[in-house]
N, CA, C and O atoms as a GROMACS GRO file, in nm:
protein
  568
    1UNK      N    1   1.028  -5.562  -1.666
    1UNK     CA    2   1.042  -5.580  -1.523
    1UNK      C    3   0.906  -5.558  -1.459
    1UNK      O    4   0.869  -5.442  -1.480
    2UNK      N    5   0.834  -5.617  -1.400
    2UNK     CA    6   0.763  -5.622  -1.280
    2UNK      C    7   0.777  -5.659  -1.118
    2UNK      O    8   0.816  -5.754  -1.050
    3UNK      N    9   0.725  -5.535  -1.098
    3UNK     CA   10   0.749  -5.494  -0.954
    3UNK      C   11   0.593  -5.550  -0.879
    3UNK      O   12   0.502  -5.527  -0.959
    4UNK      N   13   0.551  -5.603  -0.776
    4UNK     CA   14   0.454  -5.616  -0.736
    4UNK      C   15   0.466  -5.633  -0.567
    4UNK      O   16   0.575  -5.676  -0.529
    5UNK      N   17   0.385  -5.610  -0.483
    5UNK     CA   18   0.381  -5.616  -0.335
    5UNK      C   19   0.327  -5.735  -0.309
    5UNK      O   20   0.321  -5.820  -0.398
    6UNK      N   21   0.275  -5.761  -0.165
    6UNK     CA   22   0.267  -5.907  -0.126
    6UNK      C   23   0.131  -5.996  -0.127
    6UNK      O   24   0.115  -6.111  -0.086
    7UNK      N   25   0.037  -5.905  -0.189
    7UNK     CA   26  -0.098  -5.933  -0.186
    7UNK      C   27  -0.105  -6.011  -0.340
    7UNK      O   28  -0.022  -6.015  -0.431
    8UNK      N   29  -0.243  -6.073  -0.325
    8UNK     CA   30  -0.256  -6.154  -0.474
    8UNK      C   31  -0.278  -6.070  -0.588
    8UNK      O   32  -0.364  -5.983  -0.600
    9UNK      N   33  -0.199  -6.103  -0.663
    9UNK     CA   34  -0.213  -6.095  -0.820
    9UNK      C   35  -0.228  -6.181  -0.900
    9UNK      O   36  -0.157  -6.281  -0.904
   10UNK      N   37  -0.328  -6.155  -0.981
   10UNK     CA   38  -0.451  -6.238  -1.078
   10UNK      C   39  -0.296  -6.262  -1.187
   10UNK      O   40  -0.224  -6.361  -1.198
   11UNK      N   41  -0.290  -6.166  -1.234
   11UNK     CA   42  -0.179  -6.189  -1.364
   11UNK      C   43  -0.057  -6.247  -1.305
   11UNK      O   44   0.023  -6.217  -1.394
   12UNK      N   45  -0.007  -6.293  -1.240
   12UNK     CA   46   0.118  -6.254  -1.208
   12UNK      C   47   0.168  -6.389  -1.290
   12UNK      O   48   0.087  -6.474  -1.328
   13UNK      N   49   0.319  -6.400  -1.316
   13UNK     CA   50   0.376  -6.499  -1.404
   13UNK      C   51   0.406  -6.649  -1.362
   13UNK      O   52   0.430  -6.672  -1.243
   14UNK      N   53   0.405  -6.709  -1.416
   14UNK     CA   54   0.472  -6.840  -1.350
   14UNK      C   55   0.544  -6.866  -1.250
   14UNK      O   56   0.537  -6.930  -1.145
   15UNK      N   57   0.663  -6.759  -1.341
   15UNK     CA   58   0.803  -6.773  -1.203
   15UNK      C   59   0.778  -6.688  -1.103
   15UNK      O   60   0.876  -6.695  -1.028
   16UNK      N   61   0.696  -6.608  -1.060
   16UNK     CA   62   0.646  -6.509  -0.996
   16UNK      C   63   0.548  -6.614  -0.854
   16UNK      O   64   0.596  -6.629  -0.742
   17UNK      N   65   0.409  -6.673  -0.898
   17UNK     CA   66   0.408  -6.764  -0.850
   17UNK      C   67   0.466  -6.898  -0.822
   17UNK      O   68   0.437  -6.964  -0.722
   18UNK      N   69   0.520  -6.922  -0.881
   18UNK     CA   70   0.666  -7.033  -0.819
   18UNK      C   71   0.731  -6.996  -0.697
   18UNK      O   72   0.774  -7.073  -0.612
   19UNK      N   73   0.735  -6.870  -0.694
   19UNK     CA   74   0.811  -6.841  -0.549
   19UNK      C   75   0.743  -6.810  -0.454
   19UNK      O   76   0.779  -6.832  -0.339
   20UNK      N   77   0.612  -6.742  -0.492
   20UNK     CA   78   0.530  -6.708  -0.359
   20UNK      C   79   0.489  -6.823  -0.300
   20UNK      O   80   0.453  -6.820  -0.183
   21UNK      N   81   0.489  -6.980  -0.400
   21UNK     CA   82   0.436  -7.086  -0.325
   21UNK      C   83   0.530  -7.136  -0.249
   21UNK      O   84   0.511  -7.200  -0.145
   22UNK      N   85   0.638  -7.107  -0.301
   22UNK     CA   86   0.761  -7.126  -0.240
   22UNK      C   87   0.787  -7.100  -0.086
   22UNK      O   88   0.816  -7.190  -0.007
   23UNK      N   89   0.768  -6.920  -0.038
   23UNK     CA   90   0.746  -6.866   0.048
   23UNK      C   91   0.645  -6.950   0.145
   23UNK      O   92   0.670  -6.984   0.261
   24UNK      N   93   0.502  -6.978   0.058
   24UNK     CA   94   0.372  -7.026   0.127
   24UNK      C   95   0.424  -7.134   0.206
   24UNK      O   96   0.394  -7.149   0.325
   25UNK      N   97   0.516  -7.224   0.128
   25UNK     CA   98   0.591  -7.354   0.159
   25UNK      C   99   0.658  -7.318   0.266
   25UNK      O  100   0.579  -7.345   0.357
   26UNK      N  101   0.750  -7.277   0.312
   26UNK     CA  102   0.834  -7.238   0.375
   26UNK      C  103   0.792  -7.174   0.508
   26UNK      O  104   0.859  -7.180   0.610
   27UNK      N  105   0.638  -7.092   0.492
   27UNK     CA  106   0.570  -7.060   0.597
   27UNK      C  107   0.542  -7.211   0.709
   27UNK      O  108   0.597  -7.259   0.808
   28UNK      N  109   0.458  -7.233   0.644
   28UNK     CA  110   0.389  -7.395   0.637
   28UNK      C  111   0.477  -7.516   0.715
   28UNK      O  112   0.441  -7.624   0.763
   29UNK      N  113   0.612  -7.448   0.705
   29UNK     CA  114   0.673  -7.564   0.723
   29UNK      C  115   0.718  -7.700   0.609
   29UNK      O  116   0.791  -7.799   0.611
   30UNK      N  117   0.650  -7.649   0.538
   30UNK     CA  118   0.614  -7.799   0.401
   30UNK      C  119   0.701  -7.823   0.304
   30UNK      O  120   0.680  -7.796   0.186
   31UNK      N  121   0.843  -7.899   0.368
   31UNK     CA  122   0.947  -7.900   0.334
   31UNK      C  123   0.926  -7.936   0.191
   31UNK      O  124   0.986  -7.866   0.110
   32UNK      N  125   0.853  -8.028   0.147
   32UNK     CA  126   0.817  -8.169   0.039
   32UNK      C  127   0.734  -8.042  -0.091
   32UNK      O  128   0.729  -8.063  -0.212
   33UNK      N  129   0.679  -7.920  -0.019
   33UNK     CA  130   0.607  -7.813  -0.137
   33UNK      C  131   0.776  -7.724  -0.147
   33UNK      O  132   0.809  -7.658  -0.245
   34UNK      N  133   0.826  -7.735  -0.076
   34UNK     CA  134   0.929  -7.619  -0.095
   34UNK      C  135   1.019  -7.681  -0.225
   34UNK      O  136   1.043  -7.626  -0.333
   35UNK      N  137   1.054  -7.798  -0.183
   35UNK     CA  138   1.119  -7.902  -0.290
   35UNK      C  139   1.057  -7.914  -0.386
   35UNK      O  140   1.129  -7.935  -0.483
   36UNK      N  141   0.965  -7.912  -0.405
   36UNK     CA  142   0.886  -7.912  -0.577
   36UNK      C  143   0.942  -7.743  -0.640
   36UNK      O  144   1.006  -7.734  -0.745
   37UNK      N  145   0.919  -7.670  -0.589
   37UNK     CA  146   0.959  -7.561  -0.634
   37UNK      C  147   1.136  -7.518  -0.702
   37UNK      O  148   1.180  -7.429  -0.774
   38UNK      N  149   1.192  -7.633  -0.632
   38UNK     CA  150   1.336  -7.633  -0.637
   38UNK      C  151   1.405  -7.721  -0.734
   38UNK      O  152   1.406  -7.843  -0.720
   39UNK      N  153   1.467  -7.656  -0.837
   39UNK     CA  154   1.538  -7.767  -0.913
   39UNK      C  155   1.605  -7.862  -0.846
   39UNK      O  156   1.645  -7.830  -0.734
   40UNK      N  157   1.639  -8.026  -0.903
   40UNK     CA  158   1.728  -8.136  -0.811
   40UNK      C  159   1.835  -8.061  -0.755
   40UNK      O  160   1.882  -8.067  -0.642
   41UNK      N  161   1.875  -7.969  -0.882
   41UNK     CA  162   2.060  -7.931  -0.808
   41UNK      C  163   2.080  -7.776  -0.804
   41UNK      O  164   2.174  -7.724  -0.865
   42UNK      N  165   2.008  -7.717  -0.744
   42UNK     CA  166   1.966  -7.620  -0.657
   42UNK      C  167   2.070  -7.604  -0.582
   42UNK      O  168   2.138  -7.685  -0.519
   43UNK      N  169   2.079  -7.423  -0.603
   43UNK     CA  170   2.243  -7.376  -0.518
   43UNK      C  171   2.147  -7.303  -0.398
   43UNK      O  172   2.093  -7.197  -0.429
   44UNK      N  173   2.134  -7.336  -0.318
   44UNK     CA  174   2.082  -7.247  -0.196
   44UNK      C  175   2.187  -7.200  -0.121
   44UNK      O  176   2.238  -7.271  -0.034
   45UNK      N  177   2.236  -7.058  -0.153
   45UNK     CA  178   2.343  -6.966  -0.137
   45UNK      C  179   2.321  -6.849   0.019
   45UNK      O  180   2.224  -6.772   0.013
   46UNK      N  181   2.381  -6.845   0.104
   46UNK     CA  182   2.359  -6.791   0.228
   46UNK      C  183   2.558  -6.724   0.240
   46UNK      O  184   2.674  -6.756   0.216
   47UNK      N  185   2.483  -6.628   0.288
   47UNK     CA  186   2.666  -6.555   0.324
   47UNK      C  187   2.757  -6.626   0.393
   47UNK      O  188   2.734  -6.699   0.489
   48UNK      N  189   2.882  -6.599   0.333
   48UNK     CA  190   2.979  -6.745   0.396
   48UNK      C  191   3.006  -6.652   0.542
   48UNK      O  192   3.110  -6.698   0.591
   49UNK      N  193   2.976  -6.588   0.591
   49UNK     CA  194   2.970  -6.508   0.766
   49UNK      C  195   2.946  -6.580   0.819
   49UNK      O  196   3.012  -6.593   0.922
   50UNK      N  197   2.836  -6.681   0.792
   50UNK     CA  198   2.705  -6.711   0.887
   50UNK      C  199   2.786  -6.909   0.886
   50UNK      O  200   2.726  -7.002   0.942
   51UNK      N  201   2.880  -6.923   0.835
   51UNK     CA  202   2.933  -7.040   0.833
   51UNK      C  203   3.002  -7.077   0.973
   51UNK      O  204   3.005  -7.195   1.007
   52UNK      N  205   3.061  -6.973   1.061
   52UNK     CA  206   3.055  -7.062   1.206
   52UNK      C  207   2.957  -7.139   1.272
   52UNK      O  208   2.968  -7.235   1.348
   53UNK      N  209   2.825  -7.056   1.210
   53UNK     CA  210   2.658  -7.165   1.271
   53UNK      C  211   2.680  -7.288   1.212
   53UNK      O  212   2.656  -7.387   1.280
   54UNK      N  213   2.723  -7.301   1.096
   54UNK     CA  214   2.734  -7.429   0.961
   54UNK      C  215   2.569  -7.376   0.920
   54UNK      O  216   2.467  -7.435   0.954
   55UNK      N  217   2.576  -7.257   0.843
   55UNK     CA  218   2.480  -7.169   0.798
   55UNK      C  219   2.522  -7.107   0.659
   55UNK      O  220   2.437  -7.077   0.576
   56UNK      N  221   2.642  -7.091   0.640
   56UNK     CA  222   2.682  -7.011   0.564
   56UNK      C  223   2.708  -7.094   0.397
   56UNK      O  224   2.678  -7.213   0.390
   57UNK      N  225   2.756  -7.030   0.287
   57UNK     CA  226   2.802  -7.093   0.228
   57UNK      C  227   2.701  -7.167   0.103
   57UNK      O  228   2.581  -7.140   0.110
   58UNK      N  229   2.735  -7.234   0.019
   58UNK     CA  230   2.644  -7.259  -0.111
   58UNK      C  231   2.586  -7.393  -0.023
   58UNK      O  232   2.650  -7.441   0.070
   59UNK      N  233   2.497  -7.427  -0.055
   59UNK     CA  234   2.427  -7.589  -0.019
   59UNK      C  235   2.358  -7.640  -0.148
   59UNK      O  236   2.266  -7.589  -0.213
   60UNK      N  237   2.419  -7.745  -0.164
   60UNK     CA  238   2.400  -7.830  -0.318
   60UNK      C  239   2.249  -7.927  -0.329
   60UNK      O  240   2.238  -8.008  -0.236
   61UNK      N  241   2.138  -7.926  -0.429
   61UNK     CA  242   2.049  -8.002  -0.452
   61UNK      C  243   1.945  -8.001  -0.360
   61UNK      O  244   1.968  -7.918  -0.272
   62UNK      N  245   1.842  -8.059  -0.344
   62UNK     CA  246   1.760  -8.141  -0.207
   62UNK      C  247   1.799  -8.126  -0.081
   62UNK      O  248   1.772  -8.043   0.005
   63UNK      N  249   1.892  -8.256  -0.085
   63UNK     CA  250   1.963  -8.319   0.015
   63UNK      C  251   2.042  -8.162   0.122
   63UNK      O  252   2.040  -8.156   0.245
   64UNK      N  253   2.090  -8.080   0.051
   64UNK     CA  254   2.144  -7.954   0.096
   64UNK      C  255   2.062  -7.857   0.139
   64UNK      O  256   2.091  -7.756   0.202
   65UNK      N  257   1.971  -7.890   0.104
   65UNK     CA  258   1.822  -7.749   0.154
   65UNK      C  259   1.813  -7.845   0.240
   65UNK      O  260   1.916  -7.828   0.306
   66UNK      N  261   1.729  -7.984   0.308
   66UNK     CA  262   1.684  -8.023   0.380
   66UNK      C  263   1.758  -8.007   0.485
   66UNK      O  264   1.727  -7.962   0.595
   67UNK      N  265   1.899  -8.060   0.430
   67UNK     CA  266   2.015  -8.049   0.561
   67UNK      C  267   2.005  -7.880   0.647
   67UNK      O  268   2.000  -7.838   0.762
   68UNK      N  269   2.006  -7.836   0.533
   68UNK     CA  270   2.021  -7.656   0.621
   68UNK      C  271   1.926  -7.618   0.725
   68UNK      O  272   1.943  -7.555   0.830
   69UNK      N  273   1.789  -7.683   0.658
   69UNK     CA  274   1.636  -7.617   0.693
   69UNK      C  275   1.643  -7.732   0.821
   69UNK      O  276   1.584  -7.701   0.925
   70UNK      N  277   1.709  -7.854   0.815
   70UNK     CA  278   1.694  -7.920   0.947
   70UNK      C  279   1.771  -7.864   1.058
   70UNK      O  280   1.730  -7.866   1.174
   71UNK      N  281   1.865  -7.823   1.028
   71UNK     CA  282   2.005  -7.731   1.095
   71UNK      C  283   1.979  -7.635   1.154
   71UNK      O  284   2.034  -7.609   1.261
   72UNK      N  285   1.879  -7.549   1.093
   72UNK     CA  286   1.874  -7.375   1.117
   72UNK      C  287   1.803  -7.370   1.272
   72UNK      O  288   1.802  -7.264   1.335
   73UNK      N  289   1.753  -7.476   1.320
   73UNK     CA  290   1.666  -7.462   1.434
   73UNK      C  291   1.743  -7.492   1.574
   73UNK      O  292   1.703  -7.482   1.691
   74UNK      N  293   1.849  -7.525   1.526
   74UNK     CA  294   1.937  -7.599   1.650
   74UNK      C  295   2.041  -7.442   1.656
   74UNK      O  296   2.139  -7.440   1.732
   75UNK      N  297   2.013  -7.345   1.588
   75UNK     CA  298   2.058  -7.218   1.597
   75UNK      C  299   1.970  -7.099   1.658
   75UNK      O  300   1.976  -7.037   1.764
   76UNK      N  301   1.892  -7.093   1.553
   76UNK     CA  302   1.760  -6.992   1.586
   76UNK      C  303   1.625  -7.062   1.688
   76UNK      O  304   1.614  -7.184   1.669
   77UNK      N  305   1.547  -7.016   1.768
   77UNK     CA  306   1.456  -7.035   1.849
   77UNK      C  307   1.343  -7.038   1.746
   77UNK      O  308   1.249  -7.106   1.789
   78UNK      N  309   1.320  -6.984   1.621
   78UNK     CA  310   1.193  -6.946   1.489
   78UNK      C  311   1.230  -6.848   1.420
   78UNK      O  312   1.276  -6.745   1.468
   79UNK      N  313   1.214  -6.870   1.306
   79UNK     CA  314   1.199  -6.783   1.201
   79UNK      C  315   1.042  -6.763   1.107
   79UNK      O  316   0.960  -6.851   1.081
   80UNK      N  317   1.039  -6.669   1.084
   80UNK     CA  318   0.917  -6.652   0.973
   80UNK      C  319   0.958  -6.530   0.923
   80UNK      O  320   1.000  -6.429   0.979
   81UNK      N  321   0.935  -6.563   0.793
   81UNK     CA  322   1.015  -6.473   0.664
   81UNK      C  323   0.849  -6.410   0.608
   81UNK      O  324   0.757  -6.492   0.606
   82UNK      N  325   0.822  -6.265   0.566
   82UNK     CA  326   0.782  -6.192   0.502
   82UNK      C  327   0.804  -6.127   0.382
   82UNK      O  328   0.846  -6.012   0.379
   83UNK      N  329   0.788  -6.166   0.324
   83UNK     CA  330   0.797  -6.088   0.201
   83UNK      C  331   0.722  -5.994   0.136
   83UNK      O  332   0.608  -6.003   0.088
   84UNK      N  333   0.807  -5.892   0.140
   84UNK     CA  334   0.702  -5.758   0.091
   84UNK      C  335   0.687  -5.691  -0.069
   84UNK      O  336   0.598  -5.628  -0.125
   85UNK      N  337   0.844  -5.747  -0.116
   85UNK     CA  338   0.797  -5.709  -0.255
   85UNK      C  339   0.886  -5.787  -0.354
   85UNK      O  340   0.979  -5.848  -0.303
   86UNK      N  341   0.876  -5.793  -0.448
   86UNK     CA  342   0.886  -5.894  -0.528
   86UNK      C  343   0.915  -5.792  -0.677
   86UNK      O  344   0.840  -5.700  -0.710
   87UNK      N  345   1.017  -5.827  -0.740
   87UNK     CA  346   1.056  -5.782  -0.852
   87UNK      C  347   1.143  -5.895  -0.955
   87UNK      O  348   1.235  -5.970  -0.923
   88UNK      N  349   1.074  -5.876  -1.090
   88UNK     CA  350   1.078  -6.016  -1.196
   88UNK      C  351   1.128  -5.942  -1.292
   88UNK      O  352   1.095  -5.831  -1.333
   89UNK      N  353   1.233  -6.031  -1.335
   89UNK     CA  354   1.283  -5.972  -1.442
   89UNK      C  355   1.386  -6.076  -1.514
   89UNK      O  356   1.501  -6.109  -1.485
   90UNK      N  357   1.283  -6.121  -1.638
   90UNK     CA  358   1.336  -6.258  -1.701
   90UNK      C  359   1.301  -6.407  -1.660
   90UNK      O  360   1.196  -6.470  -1.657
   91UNK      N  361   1.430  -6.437  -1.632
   91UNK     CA  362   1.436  -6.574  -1.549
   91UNK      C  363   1.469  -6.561  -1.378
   91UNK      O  364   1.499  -6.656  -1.305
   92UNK      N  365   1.455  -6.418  -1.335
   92UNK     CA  366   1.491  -6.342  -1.174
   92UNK      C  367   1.388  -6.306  -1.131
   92UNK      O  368   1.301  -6.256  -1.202
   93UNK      N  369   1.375  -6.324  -1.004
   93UNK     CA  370   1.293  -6.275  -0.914
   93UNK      C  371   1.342  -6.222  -0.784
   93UNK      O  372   1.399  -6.300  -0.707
   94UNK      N  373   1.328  -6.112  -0.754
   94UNK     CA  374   1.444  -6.078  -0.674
   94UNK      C  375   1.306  -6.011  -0.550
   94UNK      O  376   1.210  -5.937  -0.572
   95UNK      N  377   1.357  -6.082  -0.408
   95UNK     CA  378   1.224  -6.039  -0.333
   95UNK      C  379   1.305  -5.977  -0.217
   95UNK      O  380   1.417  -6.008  -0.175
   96UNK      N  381   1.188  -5.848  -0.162
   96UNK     CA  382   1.275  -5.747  -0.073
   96UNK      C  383   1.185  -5.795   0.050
   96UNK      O  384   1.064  -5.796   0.028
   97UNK      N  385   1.233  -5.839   0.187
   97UNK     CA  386   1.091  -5.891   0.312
   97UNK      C  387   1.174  -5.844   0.432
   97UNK      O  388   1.267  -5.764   0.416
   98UNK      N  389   1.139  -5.895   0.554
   98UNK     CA  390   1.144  -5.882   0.657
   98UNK      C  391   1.177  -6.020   0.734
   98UNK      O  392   1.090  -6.106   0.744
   99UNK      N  393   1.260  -6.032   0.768
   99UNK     CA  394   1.274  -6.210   0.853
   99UNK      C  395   1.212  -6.165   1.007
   99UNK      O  396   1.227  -6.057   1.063
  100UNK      N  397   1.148  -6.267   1.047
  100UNK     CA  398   1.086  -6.261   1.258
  100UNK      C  399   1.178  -6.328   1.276
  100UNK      O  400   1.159  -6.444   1.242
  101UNK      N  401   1.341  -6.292   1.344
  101UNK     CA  402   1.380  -6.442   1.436
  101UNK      C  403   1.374  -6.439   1.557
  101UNK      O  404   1.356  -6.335   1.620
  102UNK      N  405   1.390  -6.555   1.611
  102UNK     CA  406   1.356  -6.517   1.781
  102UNK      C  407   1.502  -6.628   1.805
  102UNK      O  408   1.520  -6.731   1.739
  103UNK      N  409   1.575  -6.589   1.892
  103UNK     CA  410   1.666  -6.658   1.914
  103UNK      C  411   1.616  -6.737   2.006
  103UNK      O  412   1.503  -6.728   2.055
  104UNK      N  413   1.720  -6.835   2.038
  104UNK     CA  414   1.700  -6.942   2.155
  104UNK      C  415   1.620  -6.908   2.287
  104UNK      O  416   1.516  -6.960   2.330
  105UNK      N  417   1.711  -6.788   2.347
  105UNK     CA  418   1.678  -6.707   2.464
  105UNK      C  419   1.510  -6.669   2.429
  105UNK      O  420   1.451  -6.616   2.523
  106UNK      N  421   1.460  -6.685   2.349
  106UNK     CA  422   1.358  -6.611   2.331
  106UNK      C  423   1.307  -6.422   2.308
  106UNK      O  424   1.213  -6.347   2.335
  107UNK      N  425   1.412  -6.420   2.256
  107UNK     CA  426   1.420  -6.268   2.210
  107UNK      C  427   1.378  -6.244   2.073
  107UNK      O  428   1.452  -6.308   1.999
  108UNK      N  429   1.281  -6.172   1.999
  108UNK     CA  430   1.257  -6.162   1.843
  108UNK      C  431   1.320  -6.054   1.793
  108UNK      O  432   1.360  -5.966   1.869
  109UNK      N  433   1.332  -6.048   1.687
  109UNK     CA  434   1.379  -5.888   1.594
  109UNK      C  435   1.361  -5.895   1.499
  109UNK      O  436   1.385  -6.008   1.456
  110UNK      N  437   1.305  -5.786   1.385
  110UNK     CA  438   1.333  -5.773   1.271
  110UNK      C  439   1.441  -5.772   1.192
  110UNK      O  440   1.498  -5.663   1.196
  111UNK      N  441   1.496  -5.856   1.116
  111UNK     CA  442   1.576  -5.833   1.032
  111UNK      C  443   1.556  -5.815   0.887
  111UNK      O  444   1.474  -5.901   0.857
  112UNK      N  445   1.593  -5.736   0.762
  112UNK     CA  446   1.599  -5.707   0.632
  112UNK      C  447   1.661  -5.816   0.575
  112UNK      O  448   1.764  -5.872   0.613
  113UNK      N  449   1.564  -5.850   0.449
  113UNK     CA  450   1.660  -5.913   0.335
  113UNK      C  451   1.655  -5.926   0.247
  113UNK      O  452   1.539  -5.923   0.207
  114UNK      N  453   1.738  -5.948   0.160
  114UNK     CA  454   1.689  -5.953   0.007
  114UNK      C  455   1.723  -6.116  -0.081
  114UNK      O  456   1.835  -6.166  -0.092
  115UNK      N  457   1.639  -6.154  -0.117
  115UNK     CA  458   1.649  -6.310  -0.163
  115UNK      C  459   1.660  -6.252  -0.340
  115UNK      O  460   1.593  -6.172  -0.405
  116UNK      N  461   1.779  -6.338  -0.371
  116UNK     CA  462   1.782  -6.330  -0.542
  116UNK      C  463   1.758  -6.502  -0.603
  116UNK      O  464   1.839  -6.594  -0.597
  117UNK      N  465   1.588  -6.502  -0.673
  117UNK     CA  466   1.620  -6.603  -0.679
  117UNK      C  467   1.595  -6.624  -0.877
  117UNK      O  468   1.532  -6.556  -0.958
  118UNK      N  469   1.670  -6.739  -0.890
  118UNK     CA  470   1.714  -6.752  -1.033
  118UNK      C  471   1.650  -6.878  -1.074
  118UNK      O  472   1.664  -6.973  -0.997
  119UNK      N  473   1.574  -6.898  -1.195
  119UNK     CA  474   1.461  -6.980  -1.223
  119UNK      C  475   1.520  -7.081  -1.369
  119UNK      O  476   1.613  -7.048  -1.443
  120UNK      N  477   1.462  -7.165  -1.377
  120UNK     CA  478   1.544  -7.255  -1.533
  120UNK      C  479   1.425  -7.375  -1.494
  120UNK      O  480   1.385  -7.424  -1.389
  121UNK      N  481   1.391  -7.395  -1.647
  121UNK     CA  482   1.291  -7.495  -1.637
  121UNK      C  483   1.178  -7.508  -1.590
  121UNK      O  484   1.103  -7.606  -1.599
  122UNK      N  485   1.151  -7.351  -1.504
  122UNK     CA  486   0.975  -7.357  -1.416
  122UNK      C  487   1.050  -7.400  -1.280
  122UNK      O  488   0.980  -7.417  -1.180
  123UNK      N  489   1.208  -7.420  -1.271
  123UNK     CA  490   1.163  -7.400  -1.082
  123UNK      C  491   1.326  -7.333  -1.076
  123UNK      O  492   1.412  -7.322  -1.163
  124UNK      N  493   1.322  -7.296  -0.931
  124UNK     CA  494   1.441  -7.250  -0.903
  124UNK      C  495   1.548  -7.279  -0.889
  124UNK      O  496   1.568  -7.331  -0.779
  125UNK      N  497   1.667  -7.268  -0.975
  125UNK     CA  498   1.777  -7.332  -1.002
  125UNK      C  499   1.881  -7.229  -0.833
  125UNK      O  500   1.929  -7.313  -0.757
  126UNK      N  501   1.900  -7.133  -0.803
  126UNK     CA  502   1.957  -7.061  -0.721
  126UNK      C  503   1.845  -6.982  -0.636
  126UNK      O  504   1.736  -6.942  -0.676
  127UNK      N  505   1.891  -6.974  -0.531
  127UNK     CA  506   1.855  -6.873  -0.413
  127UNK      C  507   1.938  -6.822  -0.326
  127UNK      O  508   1.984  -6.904  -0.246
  128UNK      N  509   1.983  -6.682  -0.312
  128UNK     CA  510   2.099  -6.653  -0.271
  128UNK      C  511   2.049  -6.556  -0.170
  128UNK      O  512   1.962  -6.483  -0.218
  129UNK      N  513   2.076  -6.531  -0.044
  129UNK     CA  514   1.987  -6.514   0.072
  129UNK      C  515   2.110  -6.353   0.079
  129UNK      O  516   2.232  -6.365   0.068
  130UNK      N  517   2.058  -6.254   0.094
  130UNK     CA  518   2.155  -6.148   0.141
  130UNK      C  519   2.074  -6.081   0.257
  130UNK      O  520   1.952  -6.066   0.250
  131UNK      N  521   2.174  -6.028   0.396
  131UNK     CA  522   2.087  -5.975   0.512
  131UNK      C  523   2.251  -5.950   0.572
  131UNK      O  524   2.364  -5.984   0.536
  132UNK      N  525   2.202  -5.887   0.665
  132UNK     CA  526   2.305  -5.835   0.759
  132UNK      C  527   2.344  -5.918   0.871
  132UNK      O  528   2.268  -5.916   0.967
  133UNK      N  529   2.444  -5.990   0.878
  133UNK     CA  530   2.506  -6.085   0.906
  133UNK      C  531   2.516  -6.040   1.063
  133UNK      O  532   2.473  -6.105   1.159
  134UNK      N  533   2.593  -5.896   1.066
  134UNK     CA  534   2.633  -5.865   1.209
  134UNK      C  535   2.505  -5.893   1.288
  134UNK      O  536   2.503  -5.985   1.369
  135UNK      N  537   2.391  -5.812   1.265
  135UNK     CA  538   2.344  -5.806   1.347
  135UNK      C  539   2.209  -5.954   1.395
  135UNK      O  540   2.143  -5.967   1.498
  136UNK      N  541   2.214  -6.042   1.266
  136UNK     CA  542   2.201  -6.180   1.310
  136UNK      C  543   2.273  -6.233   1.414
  136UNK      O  544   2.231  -6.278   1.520
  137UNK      N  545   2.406  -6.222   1.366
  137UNK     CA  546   2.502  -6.280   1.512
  137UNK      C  547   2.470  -6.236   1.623
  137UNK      O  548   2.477  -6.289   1.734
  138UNK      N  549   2.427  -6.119   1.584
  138UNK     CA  550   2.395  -6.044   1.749
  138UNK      C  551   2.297  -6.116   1.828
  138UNK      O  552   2.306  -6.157   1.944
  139UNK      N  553   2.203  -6.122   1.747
  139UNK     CA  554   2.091  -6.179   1.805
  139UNK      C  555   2.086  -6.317   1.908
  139UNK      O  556   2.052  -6.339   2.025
  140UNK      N  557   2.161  -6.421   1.748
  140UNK     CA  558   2.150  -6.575   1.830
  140UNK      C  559   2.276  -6.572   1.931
  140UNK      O  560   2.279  -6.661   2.015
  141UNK      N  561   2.380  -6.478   1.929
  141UNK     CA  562   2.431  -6.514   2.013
  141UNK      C  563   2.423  -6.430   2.178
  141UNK      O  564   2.503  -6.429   2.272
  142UNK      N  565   2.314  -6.380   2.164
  142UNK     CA  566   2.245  -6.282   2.276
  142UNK      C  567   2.234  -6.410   2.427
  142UNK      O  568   2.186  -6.375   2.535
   0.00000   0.00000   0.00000
């Protein structure tokens, strides 16, 4: 198991960097780098809570990340995800960060989360998003 924080590491593993570019992607906006990182049929897994937004719930392949990541904005005002630490173990990478959202109204907050993500072939076959649901709701629906 390796544990590492959010700064560069010279050694770090494949699947280790696979996800931070991932993250980088995702900063960026750069839907088309996020998708390289992502197997075709990719479970991008989010708590079925968050399914009254049409948020919640498994989203299948490509086509299902794009749909979500096009979706999430007609909910939230911005997001930017932090990630602070990062722990590998096997074919897992399990990362502990901080989400910025700012709802519609224009209000921001910190929220906690923990991303489990699961690797096959050099890219990520699952990503399963865990955070505290209540107090998301709270937010966007402020």
């Amino acid at each position: 198991m390796t544990i590492t924080t959010c700064g560069p590491c010279p050694t770090q593993s494949a699947n280790l960097a696979l996800i931070r570019r991932a993250y980088d992607a995702f900063r960026t906006r750069d839907v088309g780098a996020l998708l390289e990182a992502l197997a075709p049929d990719v479970e991008w897994v989010h708590p079925d809570s968050m399914s009254d937004y049409d948020l919640g719930g498994t989203k299948h392949g490509h086509a299902g990340v794009k749909a979500f990541l096009a979706h999430a904005p007609t909910v939230v005002g911005g997001m930017l995800l932090e990630p602070l630490e990062f722990v590998e173990s096997g074919d897992r990478v399990v990362v502990f960060g901080v989400r910025h959202v700012t709802s519609v109204s224009g209000r921001t907050e910190q929220l906690s989360f923990v991303h489990s993500w699961t690797l096959r072939d050099g890219r990520a076959a699952r990503m399963e998003d865990v955070f505290d649901t209540a107090a998301f709701k709270r937010l966007i629906e402020r």
